[in-house]
C-alpha positions in Angstrom: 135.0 167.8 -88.6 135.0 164.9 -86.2 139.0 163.8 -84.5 140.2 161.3 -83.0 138.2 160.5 -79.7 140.1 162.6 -76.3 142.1 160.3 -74.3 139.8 161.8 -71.3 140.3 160.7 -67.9 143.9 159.6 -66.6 144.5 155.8 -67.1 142.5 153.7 -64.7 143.8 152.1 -61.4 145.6 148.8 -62.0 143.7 146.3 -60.2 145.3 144.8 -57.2 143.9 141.7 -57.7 141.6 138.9 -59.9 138.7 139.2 -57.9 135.7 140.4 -59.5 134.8 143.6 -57.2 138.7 144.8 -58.6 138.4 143.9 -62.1 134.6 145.1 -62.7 133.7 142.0 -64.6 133.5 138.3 -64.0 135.4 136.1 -65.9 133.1 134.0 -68.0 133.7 130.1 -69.1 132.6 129.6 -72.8 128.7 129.0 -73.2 127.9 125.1 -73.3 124.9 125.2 -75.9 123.6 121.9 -74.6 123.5 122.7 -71.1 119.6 122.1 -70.4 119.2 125.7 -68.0 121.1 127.9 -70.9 119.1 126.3 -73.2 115.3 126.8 -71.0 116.8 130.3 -70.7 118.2 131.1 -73.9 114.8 129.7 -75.8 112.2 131.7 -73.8 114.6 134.8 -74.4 114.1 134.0 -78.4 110.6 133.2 -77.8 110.1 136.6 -76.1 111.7 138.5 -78.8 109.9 137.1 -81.4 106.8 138.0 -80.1 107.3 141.4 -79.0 109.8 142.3 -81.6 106.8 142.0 -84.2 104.8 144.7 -82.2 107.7 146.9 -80.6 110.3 146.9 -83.0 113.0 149.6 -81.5 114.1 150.9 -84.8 111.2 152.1 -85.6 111.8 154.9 -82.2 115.3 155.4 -83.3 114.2 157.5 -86.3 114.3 160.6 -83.7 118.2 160.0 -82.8 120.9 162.0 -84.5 122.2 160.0 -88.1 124.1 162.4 -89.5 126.9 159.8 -91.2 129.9 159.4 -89.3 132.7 161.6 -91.5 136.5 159.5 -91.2 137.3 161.0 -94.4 140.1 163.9 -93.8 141.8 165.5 -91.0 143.1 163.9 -88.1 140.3 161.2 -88.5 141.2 160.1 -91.5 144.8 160.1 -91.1 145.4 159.5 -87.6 146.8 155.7 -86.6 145.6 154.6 -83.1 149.2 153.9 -82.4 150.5 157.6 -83.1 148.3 159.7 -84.4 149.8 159.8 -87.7 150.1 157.7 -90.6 152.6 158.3 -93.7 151.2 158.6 -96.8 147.7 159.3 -95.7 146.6 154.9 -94.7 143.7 154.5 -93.2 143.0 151.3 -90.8 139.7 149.8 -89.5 139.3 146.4 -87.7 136.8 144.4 -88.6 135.3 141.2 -85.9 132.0 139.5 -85.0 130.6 136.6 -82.7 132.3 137.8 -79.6 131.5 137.7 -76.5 132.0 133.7 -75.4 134.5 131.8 -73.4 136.6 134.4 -71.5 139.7 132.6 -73.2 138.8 133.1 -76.9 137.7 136.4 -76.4 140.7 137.5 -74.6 142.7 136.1 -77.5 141.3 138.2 -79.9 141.0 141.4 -78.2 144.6 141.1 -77.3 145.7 141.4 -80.4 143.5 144.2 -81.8 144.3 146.0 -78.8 147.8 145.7 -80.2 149.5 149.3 -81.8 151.0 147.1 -84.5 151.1 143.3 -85.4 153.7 141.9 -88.1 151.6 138.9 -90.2 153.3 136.1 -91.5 151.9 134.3 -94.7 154.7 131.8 -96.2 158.4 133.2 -96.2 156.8 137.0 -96.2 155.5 139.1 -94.1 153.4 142.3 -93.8 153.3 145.1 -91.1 149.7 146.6 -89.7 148.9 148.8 -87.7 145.9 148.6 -85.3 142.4 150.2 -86.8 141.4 153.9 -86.1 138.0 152.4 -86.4 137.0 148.8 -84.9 133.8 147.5 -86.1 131.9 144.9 -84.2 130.0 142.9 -87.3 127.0 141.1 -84.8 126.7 139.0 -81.4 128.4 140.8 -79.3 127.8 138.8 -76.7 126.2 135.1 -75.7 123.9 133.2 -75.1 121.6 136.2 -74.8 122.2 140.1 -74.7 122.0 141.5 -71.2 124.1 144.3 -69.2 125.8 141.4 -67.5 126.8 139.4 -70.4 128.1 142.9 -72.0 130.2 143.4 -69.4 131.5 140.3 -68.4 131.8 138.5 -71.8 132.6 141.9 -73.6 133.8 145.0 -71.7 135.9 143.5 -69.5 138.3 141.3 -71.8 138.6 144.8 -74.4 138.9 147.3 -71.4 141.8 144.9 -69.6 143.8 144.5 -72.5 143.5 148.0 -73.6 142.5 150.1 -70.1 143.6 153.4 -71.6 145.0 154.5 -74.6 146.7 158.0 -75.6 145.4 157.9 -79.0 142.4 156.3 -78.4 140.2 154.8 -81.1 136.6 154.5 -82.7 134.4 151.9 -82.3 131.0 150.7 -83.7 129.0 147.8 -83.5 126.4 146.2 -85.4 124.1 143.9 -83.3 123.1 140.4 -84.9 120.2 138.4 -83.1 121.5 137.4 -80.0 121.8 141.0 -79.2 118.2 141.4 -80.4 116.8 138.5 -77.5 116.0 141.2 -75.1 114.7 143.4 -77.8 118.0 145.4 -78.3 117.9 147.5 -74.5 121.2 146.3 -73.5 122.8 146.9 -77.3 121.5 150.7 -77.1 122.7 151.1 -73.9 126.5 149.9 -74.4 127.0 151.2 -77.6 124.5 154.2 -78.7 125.8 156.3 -75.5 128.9 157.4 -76.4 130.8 154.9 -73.5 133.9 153.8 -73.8 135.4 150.2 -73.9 138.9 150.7 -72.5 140.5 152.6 -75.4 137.6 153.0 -77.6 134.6 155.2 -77.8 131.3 154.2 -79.3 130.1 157.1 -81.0 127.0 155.8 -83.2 123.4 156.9 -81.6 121.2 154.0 -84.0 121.9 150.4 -84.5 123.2 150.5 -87.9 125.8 153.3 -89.5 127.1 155.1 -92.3 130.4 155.9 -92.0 132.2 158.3 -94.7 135.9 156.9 -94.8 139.1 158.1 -97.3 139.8 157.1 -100.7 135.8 157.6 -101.5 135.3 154.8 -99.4 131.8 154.2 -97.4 131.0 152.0 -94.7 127.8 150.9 -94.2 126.1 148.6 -91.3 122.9 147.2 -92.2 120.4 146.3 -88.8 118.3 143.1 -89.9 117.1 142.5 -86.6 116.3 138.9 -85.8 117.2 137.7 -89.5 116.0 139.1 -92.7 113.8 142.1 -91.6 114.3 145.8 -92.8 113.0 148.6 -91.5 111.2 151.7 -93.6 113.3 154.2 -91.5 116.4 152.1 -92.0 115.8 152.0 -95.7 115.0 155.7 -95.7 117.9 156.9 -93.8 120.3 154.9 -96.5 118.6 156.1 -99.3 118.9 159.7 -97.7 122.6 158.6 -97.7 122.4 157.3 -101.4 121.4 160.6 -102.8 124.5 162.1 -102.0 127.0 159.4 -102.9 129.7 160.7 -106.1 130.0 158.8 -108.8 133.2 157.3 -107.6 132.4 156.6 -104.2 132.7 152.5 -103.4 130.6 151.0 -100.7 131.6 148.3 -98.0 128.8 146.8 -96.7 128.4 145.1 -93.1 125.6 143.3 -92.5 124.6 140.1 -89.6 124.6 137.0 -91.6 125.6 135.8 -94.3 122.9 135.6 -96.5 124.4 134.7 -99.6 125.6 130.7 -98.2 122.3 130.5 -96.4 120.2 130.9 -99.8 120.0 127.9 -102.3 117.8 125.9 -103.6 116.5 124.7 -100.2 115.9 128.2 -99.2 115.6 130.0 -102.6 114.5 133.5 -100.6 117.6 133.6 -97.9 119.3 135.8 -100.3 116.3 138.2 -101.2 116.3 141.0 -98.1 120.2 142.0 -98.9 119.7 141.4 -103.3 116.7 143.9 -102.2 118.7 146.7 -100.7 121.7 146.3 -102.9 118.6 147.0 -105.9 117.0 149.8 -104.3 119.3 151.3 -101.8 122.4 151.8 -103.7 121.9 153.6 -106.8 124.9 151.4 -108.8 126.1 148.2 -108.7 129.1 148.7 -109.1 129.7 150.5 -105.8 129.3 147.4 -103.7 132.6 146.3 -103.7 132.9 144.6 -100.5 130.1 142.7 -98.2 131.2 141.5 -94.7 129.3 139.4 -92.3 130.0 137.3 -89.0 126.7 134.7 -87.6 129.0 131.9 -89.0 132.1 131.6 -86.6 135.1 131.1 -89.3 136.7 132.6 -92.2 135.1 132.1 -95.5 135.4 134.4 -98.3 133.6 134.0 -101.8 134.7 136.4 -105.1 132.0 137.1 -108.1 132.9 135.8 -111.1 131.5 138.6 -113.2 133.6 141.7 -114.3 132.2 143.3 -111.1 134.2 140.7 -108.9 132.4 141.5 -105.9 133.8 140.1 -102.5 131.5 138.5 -100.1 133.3 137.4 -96.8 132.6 135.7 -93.5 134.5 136.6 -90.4 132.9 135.4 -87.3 135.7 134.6 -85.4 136.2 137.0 -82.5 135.2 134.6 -79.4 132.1 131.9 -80.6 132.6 128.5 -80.7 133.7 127.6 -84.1 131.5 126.9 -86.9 132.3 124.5 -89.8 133.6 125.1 -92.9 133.2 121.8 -94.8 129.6 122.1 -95.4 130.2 125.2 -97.3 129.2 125.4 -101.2 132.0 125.2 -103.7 130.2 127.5 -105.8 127.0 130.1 -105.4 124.3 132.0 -107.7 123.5 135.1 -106.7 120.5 135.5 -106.5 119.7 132.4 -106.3 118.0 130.9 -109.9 114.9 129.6 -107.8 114.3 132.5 -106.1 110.4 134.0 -107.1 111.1 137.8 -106.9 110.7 139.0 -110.4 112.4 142.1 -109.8 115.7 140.5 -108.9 118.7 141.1 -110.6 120.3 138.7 -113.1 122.3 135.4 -111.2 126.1 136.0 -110.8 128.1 133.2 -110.1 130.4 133.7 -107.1 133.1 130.7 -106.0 134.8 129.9 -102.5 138.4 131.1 -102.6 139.1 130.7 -99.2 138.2 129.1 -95.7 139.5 128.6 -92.6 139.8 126.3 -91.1 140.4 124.4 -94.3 137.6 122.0 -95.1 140.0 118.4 -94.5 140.5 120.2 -90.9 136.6 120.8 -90.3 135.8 117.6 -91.2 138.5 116.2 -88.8 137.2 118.2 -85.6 133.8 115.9 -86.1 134.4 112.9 -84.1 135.2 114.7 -80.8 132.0 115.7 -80.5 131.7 112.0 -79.0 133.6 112.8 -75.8 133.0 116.9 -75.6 129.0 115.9 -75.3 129.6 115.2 -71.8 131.0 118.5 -70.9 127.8 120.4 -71.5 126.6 120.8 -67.4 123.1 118.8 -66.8 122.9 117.4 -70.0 123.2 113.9 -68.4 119.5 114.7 -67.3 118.2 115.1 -70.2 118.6 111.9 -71.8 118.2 110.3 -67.9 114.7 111.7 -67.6 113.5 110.2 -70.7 115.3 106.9 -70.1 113.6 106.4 -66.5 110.3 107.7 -68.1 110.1 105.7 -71.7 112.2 102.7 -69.8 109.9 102.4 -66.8 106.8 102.7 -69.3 108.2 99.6 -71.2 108.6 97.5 -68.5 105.3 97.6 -67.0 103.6 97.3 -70.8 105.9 94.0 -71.3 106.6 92.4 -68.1 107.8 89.2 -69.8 110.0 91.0 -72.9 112.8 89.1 -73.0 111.4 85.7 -72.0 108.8 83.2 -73.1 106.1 85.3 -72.9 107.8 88.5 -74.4 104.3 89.2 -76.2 101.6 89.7 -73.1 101.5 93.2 -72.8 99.4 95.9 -70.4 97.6 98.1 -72.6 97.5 100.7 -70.9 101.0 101.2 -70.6 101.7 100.5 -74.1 99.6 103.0 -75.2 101.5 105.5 -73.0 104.7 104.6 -73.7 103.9 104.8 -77.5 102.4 108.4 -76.7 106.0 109.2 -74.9 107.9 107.9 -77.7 106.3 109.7 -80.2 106.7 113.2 -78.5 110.2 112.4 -78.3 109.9 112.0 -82.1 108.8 114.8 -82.3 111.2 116.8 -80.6 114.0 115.1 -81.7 112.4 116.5 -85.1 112.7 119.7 -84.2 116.3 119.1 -83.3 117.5 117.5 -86.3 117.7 121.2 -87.5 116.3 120.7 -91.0 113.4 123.3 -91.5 109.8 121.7 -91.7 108.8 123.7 -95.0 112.4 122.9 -96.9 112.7 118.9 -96.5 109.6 117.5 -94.3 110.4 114.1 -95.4 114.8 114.3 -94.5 113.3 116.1 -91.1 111.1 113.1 -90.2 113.3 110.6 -91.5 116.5 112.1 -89.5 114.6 112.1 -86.3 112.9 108.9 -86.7 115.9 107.3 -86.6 117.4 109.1 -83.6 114.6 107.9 -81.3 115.0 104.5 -82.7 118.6 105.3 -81.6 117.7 105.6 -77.8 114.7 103.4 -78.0 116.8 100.7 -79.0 118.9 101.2 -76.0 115.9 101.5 -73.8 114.3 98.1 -75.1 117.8 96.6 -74.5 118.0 97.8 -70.8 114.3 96.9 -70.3 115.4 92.9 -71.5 118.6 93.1 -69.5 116.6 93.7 -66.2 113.9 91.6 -66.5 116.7 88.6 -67.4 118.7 89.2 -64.8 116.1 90.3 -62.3 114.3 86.6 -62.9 118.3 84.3 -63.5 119.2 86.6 -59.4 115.5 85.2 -58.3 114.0 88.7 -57.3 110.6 88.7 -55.9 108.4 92.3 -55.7 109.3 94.4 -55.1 113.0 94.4 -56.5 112.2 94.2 -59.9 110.2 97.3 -59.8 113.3 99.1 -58.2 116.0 98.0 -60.5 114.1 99.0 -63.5 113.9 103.2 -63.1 117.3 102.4 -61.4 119.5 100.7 -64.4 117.2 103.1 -66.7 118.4 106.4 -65.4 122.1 104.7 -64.7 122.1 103.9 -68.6 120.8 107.2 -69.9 123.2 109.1 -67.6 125.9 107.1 -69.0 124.9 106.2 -72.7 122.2 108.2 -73.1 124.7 111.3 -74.0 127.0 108.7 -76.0 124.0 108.3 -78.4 123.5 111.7 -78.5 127.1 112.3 -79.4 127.3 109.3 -81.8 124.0 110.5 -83.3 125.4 113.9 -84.5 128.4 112.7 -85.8 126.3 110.0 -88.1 123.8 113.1 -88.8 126.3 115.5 -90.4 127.6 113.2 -93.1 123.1 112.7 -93.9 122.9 116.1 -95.9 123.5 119.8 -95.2 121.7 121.5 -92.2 121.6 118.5 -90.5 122.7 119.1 -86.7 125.9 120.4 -88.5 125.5 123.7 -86.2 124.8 120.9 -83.3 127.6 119.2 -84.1 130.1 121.8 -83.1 128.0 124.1 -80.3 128.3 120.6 -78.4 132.1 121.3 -78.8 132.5 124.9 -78.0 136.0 125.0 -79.7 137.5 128.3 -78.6 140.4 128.1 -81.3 140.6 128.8 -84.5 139.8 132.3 -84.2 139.9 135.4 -86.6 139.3 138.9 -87.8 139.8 141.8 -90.6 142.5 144.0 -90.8 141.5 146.7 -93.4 144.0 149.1 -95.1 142.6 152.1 -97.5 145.7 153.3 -99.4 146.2 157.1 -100.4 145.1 156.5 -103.8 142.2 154.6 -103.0 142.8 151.3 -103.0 141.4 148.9 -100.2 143.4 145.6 -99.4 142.2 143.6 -96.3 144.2 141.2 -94.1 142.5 137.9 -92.9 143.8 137.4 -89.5 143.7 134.0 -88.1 145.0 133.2 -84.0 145.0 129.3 -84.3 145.0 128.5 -80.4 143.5 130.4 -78.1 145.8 131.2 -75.2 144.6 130.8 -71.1 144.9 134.1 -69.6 145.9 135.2 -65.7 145.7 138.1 -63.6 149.1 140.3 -63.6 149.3 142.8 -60.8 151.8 145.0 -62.6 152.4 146.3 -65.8 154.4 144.7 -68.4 158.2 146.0 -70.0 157.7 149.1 -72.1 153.9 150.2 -72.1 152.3 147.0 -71.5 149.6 147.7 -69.5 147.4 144.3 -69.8 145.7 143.4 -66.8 146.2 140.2 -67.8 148.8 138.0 -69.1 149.2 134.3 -71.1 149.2 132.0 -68.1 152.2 130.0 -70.0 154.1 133.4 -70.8 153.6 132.8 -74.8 151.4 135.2 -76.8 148.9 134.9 -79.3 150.4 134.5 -82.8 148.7 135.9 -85.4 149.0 134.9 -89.5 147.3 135.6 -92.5 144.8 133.1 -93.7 145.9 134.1 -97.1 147.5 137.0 -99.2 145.9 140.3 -98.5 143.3 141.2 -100.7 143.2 144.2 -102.7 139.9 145.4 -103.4 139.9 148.2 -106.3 137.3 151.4 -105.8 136.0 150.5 -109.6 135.7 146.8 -111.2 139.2 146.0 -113.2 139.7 142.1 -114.2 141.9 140.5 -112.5 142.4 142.9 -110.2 141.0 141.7 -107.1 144.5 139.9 -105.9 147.0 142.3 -107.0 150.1 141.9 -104.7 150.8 143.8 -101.8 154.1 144.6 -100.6 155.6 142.4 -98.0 158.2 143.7 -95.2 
């Protein structure tokens, strides 16, 4: 019978100072998605993946590793509390984040406070003690923009190990990798977390990328590998179902997987939803088990409830370090699967409705318009738009060498043709960009991109006039003319090249949904807004879990010493206040069986 992990070694040596070679890690600044190199490198990582991951898929070798389930269920396990060791009347608590490894800020944030024995959450004029998980679950994306030893350990390890070096009751930890820890075909995921290493005060103990876990009360926890989005395995599927066959009638499931499936399905993608209504149909042998489906890929808090008498939750948490995602585009209401779908096997639609976000929806939509000024924060994107100003720009003014006076219509054929030729692969890429999928809505794709290029273009055309006016009122002669042109072209791409950009997604979100919405906010990278699951299984069964929101993220600095009482962070809020962590809303109890109304039974305050 498995116990809590050994506290091992002796606590680590304090660091004597911030600088990398000390701390083991280097601090990381959050990703800039728009950053033309992270982009280059981040695409040809996903390009590489795709292609190999369809001839070399890595589950398929894990079949040999060891997956006996993971048995929490009694014993010291079970009962243990990572503060402890004990818990009265027989609690169990796991931790539940995803989307981690960012900004060093935002990460930091949030591992401070699951590193935390206890935290005391406040929701109105209540509130309600926790006490840190036994288990910690990483839900997917453990680390950005790609997965790679270094991005583990700089984005990951090292904010978890510094704000929990050593523990005395140390604590479980699994992890469930979504697709950016699949872009280098999942070697770095196996290697941090399928080798039995420890993060500070945890211990990864899983040997495959996805997990049964055996927990009290009956309870199961189950962590589903879909590799780069909706793919399962035949060894994966066999391993559950082994699982399956020895699951008691009143055993309840709680089921992890990468993404959300269930808001990404719809009418506009009517099989989204089909790979997880698939293994809910043939893995688990009765509805009625699934009582709880968690996902991260989304960075916020969303949580949806089934309106049948099963009341199934289905809930979002991707806040633990990504940029935030919005909220404001999500649907009111769901069917499940969805009516359109074509599988005739599916089981009959059940209507599920948004109880809960966070941020709130009025606050999404409010974050919007700074995307205007944070586009120009993204390192080297100023050359992107630059380069295809000079280019198109320069093009145009040698095709029209009169626009903008008398003879605005003599044109150099030559040119024109190639300037049409460059304006219409930047149509097309901007297609691509708009983020609305070619087979769902060709005509919005075209129609949204269109009308960016005309965007820039009519900016270009404007410079192009602008210089040959003022070129001829000054009296230039050749070869001046020529000069200012790529000159004043480059200077106004550099400059409002970006502005369009930023103007352009703000415009594009309000056109229709997956419109540059994820666009929108990468540009951003807001690092607040952050938050997690704090998961209590009661002696008699009963599950109730906590959405955890950390509104602001807090700037961390080095601290050579350790704290008052057993504070042994290496590192400290730079402005001496902490992280303060709330409820998003009244804990919600999840029953082992379906009962109606029983999904938001109270919970006992302090």
């Amino acid at each position: 019978m498995p116990q809590l992990p050994s506290p091992g070694a002796e606590p680590p040596a304090r660091p004597r100072s911030d600088q990398p070679a000390e701390l083991g890690f280097t601090r990381q600044s959050r990703v800039r998605w728009l950053a033309p190199g992270m982009l280059a490198r981040t695409g040809l990582a996903v390009a590489i993946s795709e292609v190999f991951g369809a001839f070399a898929d890595r589950r398929e070798l894990q079949r040999a590793e060891s997956g006996a389930p993971l048995d929490l269920s009694t014993g010291n396990a079970a009962t243990g509390s990572a503060a402890t060791g004990d818990t009265a009347g027989g609690e169990f608590w796991l931790d539940y984040v995803a989307d981690i490894g960012d900004g060093f800020d935002g990460a930091t944030t949030v591992a401070s406070q699951l590193a935390a024995d206890e935290l005391e959450l406040p929701f109105g004029d209540r509130r309600y003690p926790t006490r840190a998980g036994t288990l910690l679950v990483f839900g997917g994306d453990e680390c950005y923009p790609v997965a790679s030893s270094a991005n583990y350990a700089d984005r990951l390890v090292g904010p978890y190990r510094m704000m929990l070096p050593w523990s005395e009751s140390p604590r479980w930890l699994l992890a469930l990798p979504g697709n950016h820890d699949w872009y280098d075909g999942l070697t770095s995921f196996l290697r941090q977390f399928c080798q039995q290493r420890w993060i500070g005060g945890w211990k990864t103990v899983q040997s495959r990328s996805y997990f049964a876990v055996k927990l009290p009360g009956g309870w199961w926890l189950w962590g589903i590998d879909v590799a780069l989005g909706d793919d399962l395995d035949k060894p994966q599927l066999d391993y559950f179902r082994a699982i399956a066959k020895g699951l008691g009638p009143d055993d309840s499931i709680i089921l992890c997987w990468a993404m959300p499936s269930w808001v990404e399905s719809g009418p506009e993608n009517p099989e989204g939803y089909a790979p997880l209504e698939f293994f809910e149909r043939t893995v688990i042998p009765d509805r009625a088990m699934l009582r709880l489906s968690l996902s991260g890929d989304l960075h916020h808090y969303a949580r949806y409830q089934g309106q049948d008498e099963a009341g199934q939750q289905k809930i979002t948490a991707g806040g633990g370090g990504a940029y935030l995602y919005p909220t404001h585009k999500l649907p009111d209401e769901l069917e499940l699967p969805p009516a359109e779908s074509q599988d005739p096997n599916k089981h009959p639609p059940v209507p599920y409705r948004l109880e809960q976000c966070y941020p709130s929806k009025q606050t999404s939509r409010g974050l919007r318009a700074d995307v205007v000024g944070q586009v120009y924060r993204n390192p080297g994107f100023w050359a992107v738009p630059t380069a295809l100003y000079l280019v198109i720009g320069t093009t145009l003014g040698r095709a029209f060498p009169f626009l903008g006076r008398d003879r605005w219509w003599v044109a150099s054929i030559p040119a024109l043709l190639l300037a049409l030729v460059l304006v219409a692969g930047v149509w097309l890429g901007l297609d691509a960009f708009s983020g609305v999928g070619r087979r769902r809505n060709p005509l919005r794709r075209r129609l949204v991109g269109g009308g960016h290029t005309l965007a820039h273009l009519l900016v270009i055309v404007a410079t192009v006039i602008g210089v040959e006016l003022g070129t001829a009122a000054a009296g230039w002669e050749s070869p001046w003319p020529s000069v200012a042109m790529p000159a004043a072209e480059a200077l106004v791409g550099a400059l409002l090249g970006q502005l369009v950009v930023g103007l352009y997604l703000r415009v594009a979100d309000g056109i229709g949904p997956g419109v540059n919405t994820d666009e929108l906010f990468s540009a951003q990278a807001i690092q607040d807004y952050k938050c997690f699951l704090r998961m209590r299984i009661a002696a008699d069964g009963t599950l109730t879990v906590f959405p955890v929101k950390i509104e602001r993220a807090v700037r961390w600095s080095f601290s050579p010493e350790d704290g008052p009482g057993a504070d042994r962070r290496w590192f400290r809020p730079a402005d001496g206040v902490e992280p303060v962590a709330e409820l998003i809303e009244e804990p919600i109890v999840v029953t082992k069986r379906p009962v109606p109304d029983s999904s938001r039974r109270s919970v006992n305050p302090v």
